[in-house]
C-alpha positions as CSV (number, residue, x, y, z in Angstrom):
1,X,77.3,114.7,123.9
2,X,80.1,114.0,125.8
3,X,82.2,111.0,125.3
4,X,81.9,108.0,128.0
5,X,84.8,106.4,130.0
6,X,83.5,102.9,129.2
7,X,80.6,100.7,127.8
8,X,79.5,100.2,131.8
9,X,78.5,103.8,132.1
10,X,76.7,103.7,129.1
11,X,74.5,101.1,129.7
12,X,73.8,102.5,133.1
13,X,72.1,106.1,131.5
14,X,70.6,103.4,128.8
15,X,68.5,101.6,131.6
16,X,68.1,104.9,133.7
17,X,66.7,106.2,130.3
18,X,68.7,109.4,130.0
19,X,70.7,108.2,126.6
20,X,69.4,105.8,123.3
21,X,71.7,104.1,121.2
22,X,70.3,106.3,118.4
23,X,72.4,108.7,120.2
24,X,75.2,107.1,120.8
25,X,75.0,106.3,116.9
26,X,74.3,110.2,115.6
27,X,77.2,111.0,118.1
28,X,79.3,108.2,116.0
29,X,78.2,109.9,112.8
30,X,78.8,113.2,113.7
31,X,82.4,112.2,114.4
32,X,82.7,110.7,111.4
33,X,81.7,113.2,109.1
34,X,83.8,115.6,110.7
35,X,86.8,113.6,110.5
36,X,86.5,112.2,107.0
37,X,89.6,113.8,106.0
38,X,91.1,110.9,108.2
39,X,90.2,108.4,106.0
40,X,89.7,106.2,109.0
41,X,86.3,104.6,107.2
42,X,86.1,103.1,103.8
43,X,82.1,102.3,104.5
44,X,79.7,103.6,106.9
45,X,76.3,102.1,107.7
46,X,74.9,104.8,108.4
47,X,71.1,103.8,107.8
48,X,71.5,100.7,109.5
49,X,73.0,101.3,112.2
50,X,70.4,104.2,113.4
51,X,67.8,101.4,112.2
52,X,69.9,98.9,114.9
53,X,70.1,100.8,117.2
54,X,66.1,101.9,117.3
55,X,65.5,98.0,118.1
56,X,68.1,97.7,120.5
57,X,66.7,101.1,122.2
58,X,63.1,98.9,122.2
59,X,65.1,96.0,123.8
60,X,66.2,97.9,126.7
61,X,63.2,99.0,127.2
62,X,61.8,95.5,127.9
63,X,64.8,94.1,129.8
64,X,65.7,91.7,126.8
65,X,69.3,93.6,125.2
66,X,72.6,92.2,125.1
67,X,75.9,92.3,126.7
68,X,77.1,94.9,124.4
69,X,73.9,96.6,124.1
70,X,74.9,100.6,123.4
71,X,78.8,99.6,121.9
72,X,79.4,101.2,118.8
73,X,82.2,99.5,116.7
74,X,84.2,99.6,113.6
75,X,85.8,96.8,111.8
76,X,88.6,96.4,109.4
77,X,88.0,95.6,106.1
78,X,89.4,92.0,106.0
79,X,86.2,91.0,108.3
80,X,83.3,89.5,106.8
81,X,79.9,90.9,107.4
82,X,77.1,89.4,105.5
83,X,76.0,90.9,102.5
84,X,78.4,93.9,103.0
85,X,81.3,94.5,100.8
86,X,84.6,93.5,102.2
87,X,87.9,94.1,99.9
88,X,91.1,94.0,102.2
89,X,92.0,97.4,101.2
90,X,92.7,96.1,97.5
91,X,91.6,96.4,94.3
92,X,91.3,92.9,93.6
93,X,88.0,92.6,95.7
94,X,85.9,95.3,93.6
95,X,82.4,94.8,93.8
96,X,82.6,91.9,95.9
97,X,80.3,91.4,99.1
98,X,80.7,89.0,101.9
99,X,77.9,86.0,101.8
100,X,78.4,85.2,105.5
101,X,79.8,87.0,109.0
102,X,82.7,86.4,110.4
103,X,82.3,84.3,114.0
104,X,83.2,87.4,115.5
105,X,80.9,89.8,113.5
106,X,78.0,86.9,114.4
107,X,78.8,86.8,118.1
108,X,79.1,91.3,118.5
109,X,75.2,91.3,116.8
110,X,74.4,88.1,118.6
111,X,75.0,90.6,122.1
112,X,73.9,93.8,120.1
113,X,76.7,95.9,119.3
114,X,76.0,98.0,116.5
115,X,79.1,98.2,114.0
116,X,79.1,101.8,112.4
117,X,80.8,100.8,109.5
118,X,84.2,98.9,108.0
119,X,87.5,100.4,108.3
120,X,90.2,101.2,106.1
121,X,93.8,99.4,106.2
122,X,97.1,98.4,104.6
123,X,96.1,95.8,101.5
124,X,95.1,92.6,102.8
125,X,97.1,93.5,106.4
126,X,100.5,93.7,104.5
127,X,102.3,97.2,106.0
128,X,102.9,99.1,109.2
129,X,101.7,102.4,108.0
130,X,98.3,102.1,106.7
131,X,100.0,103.9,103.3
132,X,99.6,100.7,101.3
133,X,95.6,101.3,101.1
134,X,93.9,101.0,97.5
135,X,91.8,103.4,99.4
136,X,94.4,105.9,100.2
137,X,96.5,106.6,103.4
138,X,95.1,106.8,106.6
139,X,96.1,110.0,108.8
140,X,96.7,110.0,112.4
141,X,94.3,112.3,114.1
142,X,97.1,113.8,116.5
143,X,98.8,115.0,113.8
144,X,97.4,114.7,109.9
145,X,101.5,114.6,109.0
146,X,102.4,111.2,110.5
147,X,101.1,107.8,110.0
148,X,98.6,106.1,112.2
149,X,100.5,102.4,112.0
150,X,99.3,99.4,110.6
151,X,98.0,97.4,108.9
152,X,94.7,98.0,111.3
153,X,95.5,102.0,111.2
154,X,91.8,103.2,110.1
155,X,90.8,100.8,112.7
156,X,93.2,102.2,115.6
157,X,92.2,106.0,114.2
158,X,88.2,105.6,114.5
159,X,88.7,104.6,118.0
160,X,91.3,107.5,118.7
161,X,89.2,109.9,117.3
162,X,85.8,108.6,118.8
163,X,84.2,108.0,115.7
164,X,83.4,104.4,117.5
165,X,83.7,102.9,121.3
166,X,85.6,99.7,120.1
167,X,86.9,98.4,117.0
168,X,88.1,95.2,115.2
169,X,91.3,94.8,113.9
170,X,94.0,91.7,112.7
171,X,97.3,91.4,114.3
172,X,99.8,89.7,111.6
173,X,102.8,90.7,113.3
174,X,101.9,93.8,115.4
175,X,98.9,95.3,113.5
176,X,96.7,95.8,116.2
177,X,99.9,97.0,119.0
178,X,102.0,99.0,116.8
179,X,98.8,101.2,115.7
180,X,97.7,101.2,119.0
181,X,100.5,102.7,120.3
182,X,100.7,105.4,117.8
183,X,97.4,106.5,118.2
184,X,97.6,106.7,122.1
185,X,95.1,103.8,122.5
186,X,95.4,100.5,123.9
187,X,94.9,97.3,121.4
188,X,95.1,93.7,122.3
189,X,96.5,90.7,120.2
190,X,94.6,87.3,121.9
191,X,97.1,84.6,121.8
192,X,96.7,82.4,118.5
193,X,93.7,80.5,118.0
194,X,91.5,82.4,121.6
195,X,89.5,83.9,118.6
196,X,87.9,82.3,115.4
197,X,89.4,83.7,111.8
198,X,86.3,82.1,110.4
199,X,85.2,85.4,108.3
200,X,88.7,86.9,108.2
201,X,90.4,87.4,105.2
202,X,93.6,85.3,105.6
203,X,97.3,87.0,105.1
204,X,99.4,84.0,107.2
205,X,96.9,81.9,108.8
206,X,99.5,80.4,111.0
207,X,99.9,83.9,112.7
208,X,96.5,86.2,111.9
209,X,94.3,86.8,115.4
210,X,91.8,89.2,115.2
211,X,92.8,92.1,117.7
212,X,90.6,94.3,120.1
213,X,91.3,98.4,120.0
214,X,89.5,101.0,123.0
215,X,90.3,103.6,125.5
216,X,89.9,101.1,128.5
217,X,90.6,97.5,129.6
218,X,87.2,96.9,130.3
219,X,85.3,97.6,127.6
220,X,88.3,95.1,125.7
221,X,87.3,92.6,128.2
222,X,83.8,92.7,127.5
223,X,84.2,92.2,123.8
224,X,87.0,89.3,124.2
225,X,84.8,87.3,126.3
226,X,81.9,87.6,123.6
227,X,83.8,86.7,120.6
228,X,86.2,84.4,121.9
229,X,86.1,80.6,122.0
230,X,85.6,77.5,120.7
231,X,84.3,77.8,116.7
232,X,82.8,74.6,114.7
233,X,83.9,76.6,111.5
234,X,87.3,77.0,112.8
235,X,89.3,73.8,112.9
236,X,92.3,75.8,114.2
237,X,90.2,77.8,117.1
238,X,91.6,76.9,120.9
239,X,88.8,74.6,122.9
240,X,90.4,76.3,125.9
241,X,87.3,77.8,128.0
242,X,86.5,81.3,127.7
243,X,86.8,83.2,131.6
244,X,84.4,86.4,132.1
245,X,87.2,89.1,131.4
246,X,85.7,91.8,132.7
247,X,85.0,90.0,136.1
248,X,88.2,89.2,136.4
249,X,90.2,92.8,136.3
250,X,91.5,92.8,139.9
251,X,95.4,92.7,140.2
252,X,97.6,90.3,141.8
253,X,99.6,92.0,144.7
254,X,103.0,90.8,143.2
255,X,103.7,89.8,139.9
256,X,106.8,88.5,138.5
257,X,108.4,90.6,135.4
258,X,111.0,90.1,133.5
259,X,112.2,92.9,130.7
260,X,114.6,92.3,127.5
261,X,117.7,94.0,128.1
262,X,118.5,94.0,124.4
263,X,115.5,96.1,123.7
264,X,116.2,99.2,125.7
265,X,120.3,98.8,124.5
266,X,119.6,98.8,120.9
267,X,120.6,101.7,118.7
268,X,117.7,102.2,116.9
269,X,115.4,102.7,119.7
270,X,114.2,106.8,120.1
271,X,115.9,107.9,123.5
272,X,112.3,109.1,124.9
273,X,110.7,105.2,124.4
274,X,113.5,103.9,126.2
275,X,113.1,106.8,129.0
276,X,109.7,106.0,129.3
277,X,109.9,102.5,129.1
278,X,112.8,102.9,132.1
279,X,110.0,104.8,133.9
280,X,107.5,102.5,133.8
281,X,109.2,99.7,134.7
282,X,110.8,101.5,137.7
283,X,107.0,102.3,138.6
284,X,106.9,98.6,138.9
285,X,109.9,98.5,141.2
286,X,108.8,100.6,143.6
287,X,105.0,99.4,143.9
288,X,106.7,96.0,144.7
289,X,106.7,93.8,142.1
290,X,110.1,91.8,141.1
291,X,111.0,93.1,138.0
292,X,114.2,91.7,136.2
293,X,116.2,92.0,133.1
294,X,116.8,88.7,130.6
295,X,118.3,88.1,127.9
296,X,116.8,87.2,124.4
297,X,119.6,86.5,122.2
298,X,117.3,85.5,119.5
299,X,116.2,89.0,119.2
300,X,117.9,89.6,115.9
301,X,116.2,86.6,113.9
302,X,112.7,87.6,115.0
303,X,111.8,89.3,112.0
304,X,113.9,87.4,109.7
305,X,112.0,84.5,110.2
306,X,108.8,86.2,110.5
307,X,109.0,87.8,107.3
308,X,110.0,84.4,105.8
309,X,107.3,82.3,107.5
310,X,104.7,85.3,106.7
311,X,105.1,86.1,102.6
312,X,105.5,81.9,101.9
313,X,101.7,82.2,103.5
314,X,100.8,85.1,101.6
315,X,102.1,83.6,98.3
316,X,99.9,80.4,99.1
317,X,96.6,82.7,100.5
318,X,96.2,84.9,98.2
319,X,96.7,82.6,95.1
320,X,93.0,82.2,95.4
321,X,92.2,85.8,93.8
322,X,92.9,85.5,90.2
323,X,89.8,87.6,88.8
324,X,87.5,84.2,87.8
325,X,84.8,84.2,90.3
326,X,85.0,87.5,92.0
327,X,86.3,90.6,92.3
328,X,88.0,92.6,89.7
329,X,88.6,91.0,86.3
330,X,91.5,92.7,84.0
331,X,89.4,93.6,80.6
332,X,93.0,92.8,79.0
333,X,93.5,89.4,79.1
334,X,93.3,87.3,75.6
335,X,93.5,83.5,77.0
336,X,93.1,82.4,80.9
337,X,96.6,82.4,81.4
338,X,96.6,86.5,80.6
339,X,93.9,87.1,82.6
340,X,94.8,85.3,85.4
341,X,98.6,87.3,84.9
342,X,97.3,90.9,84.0
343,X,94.3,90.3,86.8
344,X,96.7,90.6,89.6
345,X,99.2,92.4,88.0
346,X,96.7,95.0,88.1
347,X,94.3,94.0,91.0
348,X,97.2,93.5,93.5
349,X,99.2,96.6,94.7
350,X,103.2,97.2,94.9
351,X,103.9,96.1,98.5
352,X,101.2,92.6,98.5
353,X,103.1,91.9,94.9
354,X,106.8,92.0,96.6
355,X,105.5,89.6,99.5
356,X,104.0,87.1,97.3
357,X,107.2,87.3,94.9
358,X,108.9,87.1,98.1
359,X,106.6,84.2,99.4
360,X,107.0,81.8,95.9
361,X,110.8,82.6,96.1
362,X,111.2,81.1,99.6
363,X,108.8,78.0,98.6
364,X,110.7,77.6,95.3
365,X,112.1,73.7,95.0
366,X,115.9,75.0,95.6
367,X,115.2,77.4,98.6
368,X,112.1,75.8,100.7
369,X,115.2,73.6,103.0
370,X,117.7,76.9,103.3
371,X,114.8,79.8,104.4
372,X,111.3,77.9,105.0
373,X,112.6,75.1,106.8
374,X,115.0,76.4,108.8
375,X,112.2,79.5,109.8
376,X,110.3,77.0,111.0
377,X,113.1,75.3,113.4
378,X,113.9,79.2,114.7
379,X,110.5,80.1,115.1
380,X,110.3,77.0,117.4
381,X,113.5,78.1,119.0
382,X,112.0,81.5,119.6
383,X,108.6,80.3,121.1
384,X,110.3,78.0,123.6
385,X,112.7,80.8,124.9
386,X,109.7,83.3,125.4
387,X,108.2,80.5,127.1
388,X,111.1,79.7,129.5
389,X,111.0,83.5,130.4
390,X,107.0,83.0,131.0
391,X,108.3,79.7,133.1
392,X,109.9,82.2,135.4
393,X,107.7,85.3,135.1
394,X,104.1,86.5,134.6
395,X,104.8,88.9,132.3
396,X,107.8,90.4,129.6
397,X,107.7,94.2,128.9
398,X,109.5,95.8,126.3
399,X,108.4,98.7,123.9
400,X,106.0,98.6,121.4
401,X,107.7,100.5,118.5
402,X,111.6,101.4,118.1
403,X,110.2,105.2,117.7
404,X,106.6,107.4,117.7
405,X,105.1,108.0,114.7
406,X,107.1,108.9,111.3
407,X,106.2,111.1,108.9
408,X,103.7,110.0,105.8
409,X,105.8,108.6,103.0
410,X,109.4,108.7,105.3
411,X,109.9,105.0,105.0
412,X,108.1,103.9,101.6
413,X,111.1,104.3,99.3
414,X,112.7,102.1,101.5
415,X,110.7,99.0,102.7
416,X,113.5,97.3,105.0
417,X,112.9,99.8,107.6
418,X,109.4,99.9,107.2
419,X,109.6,96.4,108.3
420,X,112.1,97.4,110.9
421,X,108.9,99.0,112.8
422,X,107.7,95.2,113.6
423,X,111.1,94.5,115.9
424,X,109.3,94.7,118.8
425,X,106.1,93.4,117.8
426,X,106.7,90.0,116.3
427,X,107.9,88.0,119.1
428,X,104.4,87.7,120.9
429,X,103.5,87.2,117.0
430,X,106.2,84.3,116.0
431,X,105.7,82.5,119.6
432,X,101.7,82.8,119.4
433,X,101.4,84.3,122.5
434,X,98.8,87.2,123.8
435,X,100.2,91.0,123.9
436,X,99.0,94.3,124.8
437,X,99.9,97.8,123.8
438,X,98.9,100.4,126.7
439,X,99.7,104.4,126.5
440,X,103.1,105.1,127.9
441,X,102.8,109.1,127.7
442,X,104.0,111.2,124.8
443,X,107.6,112.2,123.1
444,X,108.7,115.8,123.1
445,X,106.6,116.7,120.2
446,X,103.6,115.0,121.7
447,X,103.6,111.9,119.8
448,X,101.9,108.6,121.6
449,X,104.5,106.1,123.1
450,X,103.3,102.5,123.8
451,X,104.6,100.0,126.5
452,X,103.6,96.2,126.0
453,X,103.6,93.8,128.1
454,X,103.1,89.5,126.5
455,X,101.8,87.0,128.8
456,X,101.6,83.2,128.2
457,X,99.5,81.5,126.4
458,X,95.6,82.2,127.5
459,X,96.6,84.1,130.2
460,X,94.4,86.6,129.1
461,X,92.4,87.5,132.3
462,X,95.7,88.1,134.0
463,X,97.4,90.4,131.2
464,X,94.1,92.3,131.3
465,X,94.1,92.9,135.3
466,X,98.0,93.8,134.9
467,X,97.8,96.5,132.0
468,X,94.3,98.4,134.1
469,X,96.7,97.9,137.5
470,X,99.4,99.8,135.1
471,X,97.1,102.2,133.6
472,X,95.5,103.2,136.8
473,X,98.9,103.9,138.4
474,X,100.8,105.8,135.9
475,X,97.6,107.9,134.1
């Protein structure tokens, strides 16, 4: 079977009768098996999905299927999905299986997607490689060398290497774009609150959105406009209406766009992403759009107070796991206090134990004023800068990542510049804004580079209709 361009040309063989989602599903399988050594799945659902998409093949039949009727999809393992097991990529969740779906989970089944099976990623979102997995690292199908990007790499990797149409991620900081530029795919981080986290596993619930990953913007509008919107079980969830995406995909004539100067001068940026960044916004140039370079002198306390902001939410969220009603449960305590101790001590791994040290540091009586109060004030600062930009422009453009993807284990000993790969990520992060990472070519050892583009806030619709106008002009 060969793969197809996008969910619309599926569903057209599905009502013209030549292709079943059974077949779309064995395909999905097949792909799976043979790429196991990816490690891109922690769970498949094998049985249940071909029993899914049997009944879905009947609904066709009679005229009654869903909007996403013949979409095969993945999703991360901080998702719920009822009475499957969900653990964040930890050891801490052992044995322990979700009692309810996420909103976005309910609303995918709701239109009949059929989701494959639950992938792997970083330990409760926390890394940029997808090597901090209790479930070991995930590889990146271009080459089995290099890291996929995270946290959402098993996520970004099942899509890249068609083991599913679409996938689910979580974009903390640039999970869902820095992954997604690695892999060569495009991935989508809603702005704050355009998508419930009712059902997702919380790392900083004052940043998390779930993310969209697939090869084309339509298929990512499709899903946004099923799983987006208001949520009774999420009090944080935007009452903003929710526009019919993938009606909405045709481009402006002339859009404003502004690019950060700062981000194409630094040092640490690999010569061929600011070539190809250069490139792509001189395309823009010469099909007529204004494009501009601003400044953003804020750039260099983006991740300072990200990282702040993020681990002092961590150390609150994950306080909750302490081997009492779930999960795993250390066989070495001798009182509650050494269970709760030796319980996460053992349950929680190396990198998710230095951000919630990290985390209760920065809340600590004598610190919270000097570094979590004063992250607050800059992430506000930060915000209303993007948005002055936005004021001016449709769109900023900058890379995704300072370089293509490393090398398995080149950053590990050294986690300051594994956090260094979030530089370019965690403004549209810190200012709550919607982003997009779209293939921007390859390097000279044919490594994916990514070009991303942030809008303002629920300006969705028109960051979708810019990125296909981009894709269908440089591809």
């Amino acid at each position: 079977m060969v793969h197809h361009r996008s969910l619309s040309d599926i569903q057209k063989q599905l009502n013209n009768g030549t292709l079943t989602c059974s077949a779309l599903v064995s395909y999905s399988l097949e792909n799976i098996e043979a790429n196991q050594h990816l490690n891109a799945f922690v769970d498949v659902y094998a049985d249940e999905a071909r029993k899914r998409a049997a009944g879905i093949d009947e609904k066709i039949k009679n005229g009654s299927a869903g909007k996403l009727a013949g979409l095969v999809i993945g999703i991360k393992d901080v998702i719920c999905h009822a009475d499957h097991p969900v653990q964040a990529g930890s050891h801490i969740l052992d044995g322990f299986e979700s009692q309810f779906n996420s909103t976005a989970v309910e609303r995918l089944l709701a239109e009949d997607a059929i989701i494959i099976g639950r992938n792997n990623c970083d330990e409760f979102a926390m890394g940029s490689s997808n090597e901090n997995s209790y479930f070991g690292n995930v590889l990146n199908a271009i080459d089995t060398e290099r890291v996929p990007g995270g946290s959402s790499g098993g996520s970004a990797v099942a899509v890249q290497a068609d083991m599913c149409h679409v996938s689910l991620g979580s974009d903390t900081g640039g999970s869902v774009r820095q992954p997604a530029a690695f892999c060569g795919i495009l991935g989508l981080k809603p702005t704050y609150s355009r998508i419930s986290r009712h059902g997702l596993i919380a790392y900083a619930s004052s940043f998390d959105s779930i993310g969209i990953f697939s090869k084309n913007v339509e298929d990512m509008a499709r899903v946004l406009e099923v799983i987006a919107g208001e949520d009774s079980y999420d009090s944080t969830v935007s009452k903003t209406p929710v526009p019919a995406y993938s009606t909405k995909l045709n481009p402006d004539n002339n859009y404003r766009v502004a690019y950060i100067r700062e981000t194409l001068e630094t040092d640490g940026l690999q010569p061929e992403i600011r070539e190809a960044t250069e490139k792509t916004i001189s395309k823009l140039t010469s099909m007529g759009h204004r494009v501009d370079a601003v400044d953003f002198p804020l750039l260099d306390y983006l991740l300072p107070a990200y990282y702040i902001l993020t681990t002092a939410e961590a150390s609150s969220n994950l306080s909750r796991f302490d081997g009492v009603k779930y999960g795993y449960r250390s066989e070495n305590g001798d009182d509650l206090e050494s269970m709760y101790k030796k319980t996460r001590s053992e349950g929680f791994g190396k990198e998710v134990k230095r951000r919630i040290m990290l985390g209760t540091f920065i809340l600590s009586a004598s610190y919270y004023d000097a570094f979590y109060n004063k992250a607050q004030k800059v992430r506000r600062m930060i915000r209303d800068l993007t948005k002055k930009i936005l004021s001016e422009y449709d769109f900023i453009v900058l890379p995704v990542t300072p370089t293509t993807a490393f090398k398995l284990g080149e950053h590990t000993a050294n986690p300051l510049e594994m956090y260094l790969a979030d530089l370019f990520t965690v403004q549209a992060s810190v200012s709550g804004l919607p982003a997009i990472s779209i293939p921007n070519g390859t390097d000279k050892a044919g490594l994916p580079i990514g070009f991303q583009i942030i809008a303002d806030d629920f300006q969705e619709d028109r960051l979708l209709a810019f990125s296909k106008m981009l894709m269908d002009h440089t591809s």
